[in-house]
C-alpha positions in Angstrom: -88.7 67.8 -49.5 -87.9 71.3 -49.7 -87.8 71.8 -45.7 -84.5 69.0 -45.7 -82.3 71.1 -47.1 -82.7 73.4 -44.5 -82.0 71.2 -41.9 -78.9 72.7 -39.6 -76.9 72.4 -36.2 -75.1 69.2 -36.9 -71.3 69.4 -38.4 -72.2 67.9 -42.2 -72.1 70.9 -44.5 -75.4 71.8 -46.3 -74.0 71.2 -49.4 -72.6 67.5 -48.5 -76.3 67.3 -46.9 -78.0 68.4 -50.5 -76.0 65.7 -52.4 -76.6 63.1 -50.0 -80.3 63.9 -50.3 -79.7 63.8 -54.2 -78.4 60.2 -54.3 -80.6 59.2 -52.3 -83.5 59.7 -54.9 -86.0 60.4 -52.3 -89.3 60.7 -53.8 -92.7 62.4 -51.7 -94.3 59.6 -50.2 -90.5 57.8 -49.1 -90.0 57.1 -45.6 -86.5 57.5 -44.1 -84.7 58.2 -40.9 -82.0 60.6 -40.2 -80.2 58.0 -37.7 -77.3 60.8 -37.3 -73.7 59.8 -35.4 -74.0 61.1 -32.1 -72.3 64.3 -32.5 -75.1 66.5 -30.9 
């Protein structure tokens, strides 16, 4: 989980990123795609 956070180069701030991330109450073993808007 710890890698996420340091995910970069798109326009969402890493701070909207880590909240996001929060909600989503991913848990190790959860599967989920980063789909993203077609910015980059």
């Amino acid at each position: 989980m710890r890698e996420l956070i340091g995910v970069s180069g798109g326009p969402t701030k890493p701070e909207i990123v880590a909240v996001s991330l929060f909600k989503l109450d991913i848990r190790d073993g959860d599967v989920f795609a980063d789909v993203g808007c077609g910015t980059g």
